[in-house]
C-alpha positions in Angstrom: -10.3 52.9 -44.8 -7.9 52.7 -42.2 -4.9 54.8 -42.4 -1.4 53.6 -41.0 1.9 55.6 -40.8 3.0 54.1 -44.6 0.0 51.8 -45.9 -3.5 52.4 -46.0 -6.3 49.4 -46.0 -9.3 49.8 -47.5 -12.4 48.0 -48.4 -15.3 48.7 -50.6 -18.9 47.6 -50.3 -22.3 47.9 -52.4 -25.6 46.8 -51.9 -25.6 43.2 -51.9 -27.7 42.3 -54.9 -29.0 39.0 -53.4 -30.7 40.0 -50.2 -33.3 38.9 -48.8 -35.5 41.7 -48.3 -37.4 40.0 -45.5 -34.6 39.4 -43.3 -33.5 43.0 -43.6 -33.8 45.4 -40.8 -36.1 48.0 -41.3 -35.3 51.2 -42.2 -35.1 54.5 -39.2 -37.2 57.5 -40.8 -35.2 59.7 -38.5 -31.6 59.0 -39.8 -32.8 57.6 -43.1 -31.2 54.0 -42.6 -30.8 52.4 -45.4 -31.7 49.0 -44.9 -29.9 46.8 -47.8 -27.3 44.2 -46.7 -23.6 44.8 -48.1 -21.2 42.9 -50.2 -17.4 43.4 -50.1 -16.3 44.5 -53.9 -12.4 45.4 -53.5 -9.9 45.3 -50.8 -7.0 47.9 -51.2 -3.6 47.8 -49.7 -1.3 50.6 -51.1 -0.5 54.1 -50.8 -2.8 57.3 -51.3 -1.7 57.1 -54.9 -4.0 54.2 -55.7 -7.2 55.4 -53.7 -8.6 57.5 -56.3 -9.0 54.5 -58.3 -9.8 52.6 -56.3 -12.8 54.2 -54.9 -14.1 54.9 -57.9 -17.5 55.4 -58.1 -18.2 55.2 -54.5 -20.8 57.8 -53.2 -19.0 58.6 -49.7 -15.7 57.2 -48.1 -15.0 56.6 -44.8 -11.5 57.5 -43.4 -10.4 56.5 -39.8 -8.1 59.7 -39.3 -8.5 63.2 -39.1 -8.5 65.6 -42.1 -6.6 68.6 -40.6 -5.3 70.0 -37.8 -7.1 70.8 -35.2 -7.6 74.5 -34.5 -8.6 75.0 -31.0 -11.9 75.2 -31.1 -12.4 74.2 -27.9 -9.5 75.3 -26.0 -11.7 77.5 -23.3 -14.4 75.3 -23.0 -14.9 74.4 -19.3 -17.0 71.6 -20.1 -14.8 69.2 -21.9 -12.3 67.1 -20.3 -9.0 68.4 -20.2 -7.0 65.9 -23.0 -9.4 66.8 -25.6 -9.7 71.0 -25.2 -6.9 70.8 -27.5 -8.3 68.9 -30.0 -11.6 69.0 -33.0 -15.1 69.0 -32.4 -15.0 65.6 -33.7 -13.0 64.1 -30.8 -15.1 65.6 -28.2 -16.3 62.6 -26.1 -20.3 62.2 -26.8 -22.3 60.7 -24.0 -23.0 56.7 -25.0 -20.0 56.5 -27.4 -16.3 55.7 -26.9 -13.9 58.4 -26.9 -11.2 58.1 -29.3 -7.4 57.7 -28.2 -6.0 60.4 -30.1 -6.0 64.1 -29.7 -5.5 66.3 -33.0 -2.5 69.0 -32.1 -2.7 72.5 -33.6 0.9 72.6 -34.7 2.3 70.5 -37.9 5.5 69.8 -36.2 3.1 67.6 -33.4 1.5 65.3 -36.1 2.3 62.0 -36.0 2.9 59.9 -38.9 -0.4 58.4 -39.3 -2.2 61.9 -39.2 0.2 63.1 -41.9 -0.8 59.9 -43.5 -4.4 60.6 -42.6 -4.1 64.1 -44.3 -2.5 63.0 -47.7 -5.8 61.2 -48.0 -8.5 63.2 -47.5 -6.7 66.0 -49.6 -6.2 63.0 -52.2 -9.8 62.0 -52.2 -11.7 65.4 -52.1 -9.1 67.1 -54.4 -10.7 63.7 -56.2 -14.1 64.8 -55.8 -15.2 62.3 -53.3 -17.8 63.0 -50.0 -15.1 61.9 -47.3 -16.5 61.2 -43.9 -14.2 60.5 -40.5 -14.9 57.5 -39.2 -13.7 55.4 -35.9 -14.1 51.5 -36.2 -13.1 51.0 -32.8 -17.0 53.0 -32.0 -18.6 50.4 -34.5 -17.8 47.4 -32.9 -18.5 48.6 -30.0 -22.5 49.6 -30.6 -23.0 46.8 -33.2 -21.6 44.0 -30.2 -24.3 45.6 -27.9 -22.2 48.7 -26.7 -19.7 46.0 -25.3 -16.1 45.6 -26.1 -15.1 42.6 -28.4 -11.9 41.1 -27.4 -8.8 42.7 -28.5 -8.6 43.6 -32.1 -5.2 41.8 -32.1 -6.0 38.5 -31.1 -7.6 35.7 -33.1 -10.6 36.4 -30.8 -10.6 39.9 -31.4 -10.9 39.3 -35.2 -13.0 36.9 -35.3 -16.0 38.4 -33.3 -15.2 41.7 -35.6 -15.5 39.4 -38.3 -19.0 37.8 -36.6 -20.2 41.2 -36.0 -19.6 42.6 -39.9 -21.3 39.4 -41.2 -24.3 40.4 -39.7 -24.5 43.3 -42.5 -21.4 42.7 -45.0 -21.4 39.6 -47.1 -17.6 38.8 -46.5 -15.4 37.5 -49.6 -13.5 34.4 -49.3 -10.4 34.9 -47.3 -11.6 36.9 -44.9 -10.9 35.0 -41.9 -7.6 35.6 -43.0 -7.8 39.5 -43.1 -5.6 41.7 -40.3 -7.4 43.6 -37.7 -6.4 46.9 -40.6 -8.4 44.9 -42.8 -11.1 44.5 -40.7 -11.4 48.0 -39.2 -11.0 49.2 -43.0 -14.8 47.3 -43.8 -15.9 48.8 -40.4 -14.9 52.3 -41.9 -17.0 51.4 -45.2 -20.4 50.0 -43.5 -20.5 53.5 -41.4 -19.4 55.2 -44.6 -22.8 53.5 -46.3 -24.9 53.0 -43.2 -24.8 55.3 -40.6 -24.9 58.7 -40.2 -23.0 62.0 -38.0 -23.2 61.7 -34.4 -24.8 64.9 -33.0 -22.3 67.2 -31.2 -22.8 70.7 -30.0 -20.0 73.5 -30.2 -20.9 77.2 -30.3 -18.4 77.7 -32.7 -17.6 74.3 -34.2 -14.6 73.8 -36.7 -16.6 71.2 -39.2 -15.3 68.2 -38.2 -17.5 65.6 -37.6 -17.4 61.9 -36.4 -19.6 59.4 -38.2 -21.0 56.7 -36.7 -23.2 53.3 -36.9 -26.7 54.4 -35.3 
């Protein structure tokens, strides 16, 4: 889902039970794929109070927002840039994928609003009994548009080659060319949320935050 300072979008997605298993990728043995196509079920708009529903029965949900503060676990560490010694393991830059904009602070009084947001829902959903993963859609269009920037997710180009790019795995409801770009990211979040997998970072000490991603 993607998380705003005071609404939240999310979309949900099963196996599509009409696919063709012929024209289905096949599966990677080493991240355990799976190769099923995806069918949008529900598109959310509301508040945290609604997502417990709203996801029920879904086996992992992906969240585009941190889960906590961040608690330094970097701070000394030589080796990472500068803007992001402050922040989680999760926001470490990884060689081959975009760096997210955002740094996590270690003080509550730093949080913006769409981190406290952010934080409302993952203690929502796990205190719900749900497998929460963080997600970044921005990461998934990039690598499923051939590690290549789409236009800019708020122009009618941007959405619609995001759009494009989801319809390669997602059977899209009617309407959708009518979603926002919150929309959009939101069905990112849930294809890496069923599809793909952590991305490999190494910490000595790491603080259990990690980013999912679209292999």
């Amino acid at each position: 889902m993607d998380v705003g300072a005071d609404r939240l979008n999310a979309v949900l997605i099963s196996p599509a039970p009409t696919a063709d298993p012929a024209s289905l990728p096949a599966a990677d043995p080493a991240h355990g794929a799976d190769p099923a196509r995806w069918a949008v079920t529900g598109v959310f708009t509301g508040g945290p109070e609604g997502l417990v529903s709203f996801c029920s029965g879904a086996p992992r949900v992906g969240v585009d927002a941190p889960g906590g503060l961040s608690c330094g676990a970097h701070l000394g560490d030589a080796s990472v840039a500068p803007k992001f010694r402050t922040g989680r393991c999760s926001e470490v830059p990884v060689a081959g994928w975009p760096a997210v904009s955002w740094v996590t602070p270690q003080d509550e009084a730093s949080v913006p609003g769409w981190m406290r947001t952010g934080f409302a829902v993952w203690r929502t959903l796990l205190a719900g009994g749900f497998a929460v993963v963080e997600t970044f859609p921005a990461a998934a269009f990039h690598r499923l548009n051939g590690r290549r920037w789409p236009p800019r997710k708020s122009t009618p180009e941007g959405r619609a080659a995001r759009l494009s790019l989801l319809s390669e795995l997602v059977d899209l409801p009617v309407g959708a060319d009518r979603w926002t770009h919150d929309d959009i990211d939101a069905a990112a979040c849930a294809l890496v949320a069923a599809a793909g997998q952590p991305l490999t970072h190494c910490c000595p000490e790491p603080d259990g935050s990690v980013m999912w991603v679209i292999g």
